[in-house]
N, C-alpha and C positions, 0 to 999 in steps of 0.2 A: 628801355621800355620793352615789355613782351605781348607778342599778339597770340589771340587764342581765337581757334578754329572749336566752332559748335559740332556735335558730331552731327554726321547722315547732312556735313556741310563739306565741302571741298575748297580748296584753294591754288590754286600754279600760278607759277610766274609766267609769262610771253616775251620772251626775248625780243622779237619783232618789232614790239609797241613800250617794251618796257616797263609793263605794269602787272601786275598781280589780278587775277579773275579769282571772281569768289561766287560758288553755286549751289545748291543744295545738289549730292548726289547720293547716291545707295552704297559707293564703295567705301565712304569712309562711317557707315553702320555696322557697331560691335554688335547693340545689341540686336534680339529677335523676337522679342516680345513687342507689337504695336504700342504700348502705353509705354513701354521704357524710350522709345525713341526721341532722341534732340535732349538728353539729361546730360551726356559730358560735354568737358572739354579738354583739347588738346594743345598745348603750346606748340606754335611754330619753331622751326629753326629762325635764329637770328641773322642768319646768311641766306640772303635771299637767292644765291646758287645751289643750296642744297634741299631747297622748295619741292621742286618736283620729286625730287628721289625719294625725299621722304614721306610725301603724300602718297606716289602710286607706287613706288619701288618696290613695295612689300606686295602690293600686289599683280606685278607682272605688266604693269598697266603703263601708257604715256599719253602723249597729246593735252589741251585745253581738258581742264579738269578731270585729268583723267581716263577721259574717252575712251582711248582704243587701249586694245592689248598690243603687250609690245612684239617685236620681230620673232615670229614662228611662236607666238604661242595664241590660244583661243579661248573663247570666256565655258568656263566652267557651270555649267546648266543649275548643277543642284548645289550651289554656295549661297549661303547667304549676303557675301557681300560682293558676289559678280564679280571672282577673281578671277584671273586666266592660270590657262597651264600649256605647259608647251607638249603638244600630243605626239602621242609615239608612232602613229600609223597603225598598230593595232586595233581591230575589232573590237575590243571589249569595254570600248573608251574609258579608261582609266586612264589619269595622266602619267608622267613619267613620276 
């Protein structure tokens, strides 16, 4: 059996409670035009250990759906899809 995530929808697993959360969020939105939004979708992995990585991993991101950015990095102001990036202490905010 395959499960499929709608986009501009999120899904992670919870260790703690042993169940899989499903939300609508802005990280997992390709596209950027309003009217294209919620038209794909995406197959999950079949191992529900490799859940999270593959939902947020690409985008720097962890926690319940997603939420935070991960260790030393920050959400990205002008992305569409509210990625993080890990900053270099530089003024000119550019990520690394």
């Amino acid at each position: 059996m395959h499960v499929y995530i709608r986009e501009c929808f999120c899904a992670t697993y919870n260790e703690q409670s042993n169940s899989i959360e499903f939300g609508q969020c802005l990280y997992n939105c390709q596209k950027k035009d309003s009217a294209d939004i919620d038209v794909g979708y995406s197959r999950l992995p079949q191992n529900i250990s490799e859940l999270n990585s593959w939902m947020c991993g690409s985008l720097n991101r962890d926690s319940t759906l997603c939420g935070r950015c991960g260790d030393t990095y920050y959400p990205l102001a002008f992305s569409y899809n509210v990625s993080c990036v890990k900053c270099t202490g530089k003024t000119n905010l550019t990520p690394e």
